[in-house]
C-alpha positions as CSV (number, residue, x, y, z in Angstrom):
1,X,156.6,107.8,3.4
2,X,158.9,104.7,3.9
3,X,157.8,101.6,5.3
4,X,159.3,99.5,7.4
5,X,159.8,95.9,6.4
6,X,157.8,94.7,9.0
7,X,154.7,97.1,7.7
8,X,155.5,96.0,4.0
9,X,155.1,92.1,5.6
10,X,151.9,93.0,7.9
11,X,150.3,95.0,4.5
12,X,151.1,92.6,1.9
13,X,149.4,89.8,4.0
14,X,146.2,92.1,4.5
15,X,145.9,93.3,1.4
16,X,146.3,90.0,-0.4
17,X,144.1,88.0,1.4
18,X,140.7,87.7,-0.8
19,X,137.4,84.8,-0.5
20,X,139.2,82.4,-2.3
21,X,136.2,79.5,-4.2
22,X,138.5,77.1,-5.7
23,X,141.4,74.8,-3.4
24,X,143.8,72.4,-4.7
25,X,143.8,69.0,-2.4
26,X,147.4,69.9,-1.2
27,X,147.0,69.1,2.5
28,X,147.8,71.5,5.2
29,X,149.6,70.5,8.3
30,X,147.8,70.3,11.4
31,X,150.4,71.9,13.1
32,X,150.1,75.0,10.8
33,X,146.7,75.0,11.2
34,X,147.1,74.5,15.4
35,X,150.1,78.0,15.1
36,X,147.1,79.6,13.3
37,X,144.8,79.6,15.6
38,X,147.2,79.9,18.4
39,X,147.8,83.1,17.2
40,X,144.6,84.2,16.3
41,X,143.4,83.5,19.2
42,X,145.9,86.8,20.6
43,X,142.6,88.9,19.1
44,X,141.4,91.6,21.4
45,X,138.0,90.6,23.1
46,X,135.9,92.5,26.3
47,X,137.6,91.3,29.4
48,X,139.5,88.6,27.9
49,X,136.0,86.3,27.3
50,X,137.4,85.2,24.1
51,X,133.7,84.0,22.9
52,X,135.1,82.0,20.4
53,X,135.4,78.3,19.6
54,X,136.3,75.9,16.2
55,X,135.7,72.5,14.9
56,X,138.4,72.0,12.6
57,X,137.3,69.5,9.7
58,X,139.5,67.1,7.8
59,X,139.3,63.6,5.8
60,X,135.7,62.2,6.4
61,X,134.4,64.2,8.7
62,X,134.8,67.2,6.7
63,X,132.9,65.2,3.7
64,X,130.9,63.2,5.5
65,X,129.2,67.5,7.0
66,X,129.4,68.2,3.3
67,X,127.0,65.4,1.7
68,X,124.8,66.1,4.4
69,X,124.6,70.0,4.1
70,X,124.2,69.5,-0.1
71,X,121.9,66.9,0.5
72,X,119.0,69.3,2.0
73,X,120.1,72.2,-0.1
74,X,119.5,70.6,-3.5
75,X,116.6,69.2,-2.6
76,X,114.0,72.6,-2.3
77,X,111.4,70.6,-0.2
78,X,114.4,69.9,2.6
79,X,116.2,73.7,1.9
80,X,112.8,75.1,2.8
81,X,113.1,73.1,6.4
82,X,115.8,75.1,7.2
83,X,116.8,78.8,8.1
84,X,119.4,81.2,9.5
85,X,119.2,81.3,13.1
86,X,120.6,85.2,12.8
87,X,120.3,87.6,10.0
88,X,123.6,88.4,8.4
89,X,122.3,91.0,6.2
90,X,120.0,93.8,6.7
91,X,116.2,93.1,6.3
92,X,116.1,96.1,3.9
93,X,118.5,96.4,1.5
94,X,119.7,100.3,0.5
95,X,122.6,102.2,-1.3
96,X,125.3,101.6,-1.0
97,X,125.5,98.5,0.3
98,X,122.8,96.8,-2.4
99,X,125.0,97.8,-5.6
100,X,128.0,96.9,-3.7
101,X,126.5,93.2,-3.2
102,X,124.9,93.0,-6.4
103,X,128.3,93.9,-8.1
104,X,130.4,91.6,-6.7
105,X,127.6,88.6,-7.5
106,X,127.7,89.5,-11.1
107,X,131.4,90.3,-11.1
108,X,131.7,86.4,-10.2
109,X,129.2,85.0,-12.2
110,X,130.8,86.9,-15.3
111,X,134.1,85.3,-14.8
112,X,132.2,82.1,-14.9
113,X,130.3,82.4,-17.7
114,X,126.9,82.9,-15.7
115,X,124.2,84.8,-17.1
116,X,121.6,86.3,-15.0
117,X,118.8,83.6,-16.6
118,X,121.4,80.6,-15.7
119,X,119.6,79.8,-12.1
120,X,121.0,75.7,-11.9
121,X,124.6,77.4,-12.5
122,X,124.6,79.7,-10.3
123,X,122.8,77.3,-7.5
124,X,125.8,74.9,-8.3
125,X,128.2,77.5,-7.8
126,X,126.6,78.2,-4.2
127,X,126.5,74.4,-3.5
128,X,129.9,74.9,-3.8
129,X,130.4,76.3,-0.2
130,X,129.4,72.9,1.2
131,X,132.2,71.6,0.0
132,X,134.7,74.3,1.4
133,X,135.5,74.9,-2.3
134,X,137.4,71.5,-2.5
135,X,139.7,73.2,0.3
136,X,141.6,70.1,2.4
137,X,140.5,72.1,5.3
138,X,136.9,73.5,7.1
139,X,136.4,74.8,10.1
140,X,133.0,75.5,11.3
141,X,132.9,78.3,14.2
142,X,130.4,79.0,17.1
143,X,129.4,80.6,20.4
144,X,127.9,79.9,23.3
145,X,124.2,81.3,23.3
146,X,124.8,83.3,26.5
147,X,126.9,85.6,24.7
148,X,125.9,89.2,23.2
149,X,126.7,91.9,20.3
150,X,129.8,92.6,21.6
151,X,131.5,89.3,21.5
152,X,130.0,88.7,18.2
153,X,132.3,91.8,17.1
154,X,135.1,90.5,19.2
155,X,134.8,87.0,17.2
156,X,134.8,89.3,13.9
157,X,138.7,90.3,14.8
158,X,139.5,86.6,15.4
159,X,138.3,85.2,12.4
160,X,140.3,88.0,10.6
161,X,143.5,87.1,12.4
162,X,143.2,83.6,10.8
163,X,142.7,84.9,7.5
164,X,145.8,86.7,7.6
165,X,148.0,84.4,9.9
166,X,147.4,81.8,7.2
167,X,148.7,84.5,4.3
168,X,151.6,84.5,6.3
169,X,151.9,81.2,5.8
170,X,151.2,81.2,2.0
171,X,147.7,79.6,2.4
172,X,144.1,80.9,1.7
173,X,140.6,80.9,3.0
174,X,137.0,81.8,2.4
175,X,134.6,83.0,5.3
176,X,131.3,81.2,4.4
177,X,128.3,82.6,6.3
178,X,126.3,80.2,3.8
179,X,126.7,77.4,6.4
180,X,124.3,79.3,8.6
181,X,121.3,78.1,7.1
182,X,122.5,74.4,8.0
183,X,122.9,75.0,11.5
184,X,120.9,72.2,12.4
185,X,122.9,69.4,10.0
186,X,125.5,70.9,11.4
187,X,124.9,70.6,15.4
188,X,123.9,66.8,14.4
189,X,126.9,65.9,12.7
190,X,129.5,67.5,14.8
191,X,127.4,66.7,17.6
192,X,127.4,70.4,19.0
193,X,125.7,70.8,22.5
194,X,122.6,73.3,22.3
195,X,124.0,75.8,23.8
196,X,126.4,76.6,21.2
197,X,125.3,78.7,17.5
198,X,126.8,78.2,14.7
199,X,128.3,81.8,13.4
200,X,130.4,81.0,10.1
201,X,132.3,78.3,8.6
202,X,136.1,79.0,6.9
203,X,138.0,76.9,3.7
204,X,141.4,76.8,4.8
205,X,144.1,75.6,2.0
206,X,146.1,76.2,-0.8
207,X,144.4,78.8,-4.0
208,X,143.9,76.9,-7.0
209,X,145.1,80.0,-8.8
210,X,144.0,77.8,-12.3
211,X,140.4,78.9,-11.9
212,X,139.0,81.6,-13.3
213,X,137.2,82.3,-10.1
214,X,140.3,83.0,-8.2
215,X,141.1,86.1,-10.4
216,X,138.2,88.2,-8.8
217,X,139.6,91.2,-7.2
218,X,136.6,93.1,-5.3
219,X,136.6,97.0,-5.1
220,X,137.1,99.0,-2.2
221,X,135.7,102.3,-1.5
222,X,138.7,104.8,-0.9
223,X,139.5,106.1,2.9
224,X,137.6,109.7,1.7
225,X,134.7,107.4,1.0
226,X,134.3,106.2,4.4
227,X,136.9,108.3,7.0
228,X,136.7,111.9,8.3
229,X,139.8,113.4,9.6
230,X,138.2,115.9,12.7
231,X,140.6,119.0,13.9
């Protein structure tokens, strides 16, 4: 089958976007990051409620969130003070979806020379997210309380309309549900109103492509692993 040059565009920008953990500082253009989210925001959502809402992060703000957030989470006594207000994952882990998860954690910590006894690497390499992975650029997303399941998946298509509206524009991100746990630094430093939760945060920027980190390619299960084609 041929493609179209618009499908080869549309693929290529799907395909190569990836959960980038290392940025350079080049900055990124508000503007860019303004046509992002203006087109984003085009996702589908249940009667147009468009549940979802951004605090884009830059300059001081951005590290002033950051020292906070690594503050409490190198420090176990403060860590322990705070939890995800939703679970992300399942309760109970099970195949497939365990080996998939434990694969892709020791697929990474491989590439950075992490051994499975290394536990104050791999905590540094988590700590990591509070910093956006160096990226010039975090946003921190949220809802309003009020809202249920549905918009939740709704906010799942807008979140992956930036991802690939900013490979369209040659930049890279990294959905980070690790902020979760700080939902409560968070609300105090960006001075959130209560009836707003915190669902993910995002590095937005440029890949440093330098780090070894950045060559980790995750498997996909092929379509006959997860489709059935009914006649």
């Amino acid at each position: 089958m041929i493609r179209s040059m618009e499908q080869q565009i549309v693929d290529a920008a799907i395909t190569s976007r990836r959960s980038v953990r290392a940025f350079l500082p080049t900055p990124v253009a508000r503007e860019d990051v303004e046509a992002i989210l203006e087109v984003a925001s085009r996702a589908p959502s249940g009667t147009n409620t468009q549940p979802w809402k951004a605090y884009v992060l830059t300059g001081g703000i951005r590290e002033r969130l950051s020292r906070a957030i690594l503050d409490a989470y190198l420090d176990p006594e403060k860590a322990a003070q705070h939890t995800e207000e939703y679970a992300y994952y399942p309760r109970q882990w099970a195949s497939p979806y365990i080996d998939r998860r434990r694969k892709v954690g020791w697929d990474l910590y491989s590439l950075l020379g992490l051994k499975r006894e290394d536990k104050t690497g791999m905590q540094a390499q988590h700590a990591r997210n509070y910093a956006f992975f160096d990226a010039p650029v975090g946003i921190i997303f949220t809802i309003d309380r009020i809202m249920e399941r549905g918009s939740w998946l709704d906010y799942g298509m807008f979140l992956q309309n930036i991802m690939i509206a900013a490979r369209g524009r040659g930049l890279d991100t990294c959905p980070q549900a690790a902020f979760t746990q700080f939902h409560r630094i968070i609300a105090e430093v960006l001075g959130l109103p209560e009836t707003e939760q915190v669902v993910c945060g995002m590095a937005l920027g440029h890949a440093d492509m330098s780090r070894t980190e950045n060559s980790l390619v995750t498997e996909r299960e092929p379509v006959a692993g997860f489709a059935k084609f009914l006649e």
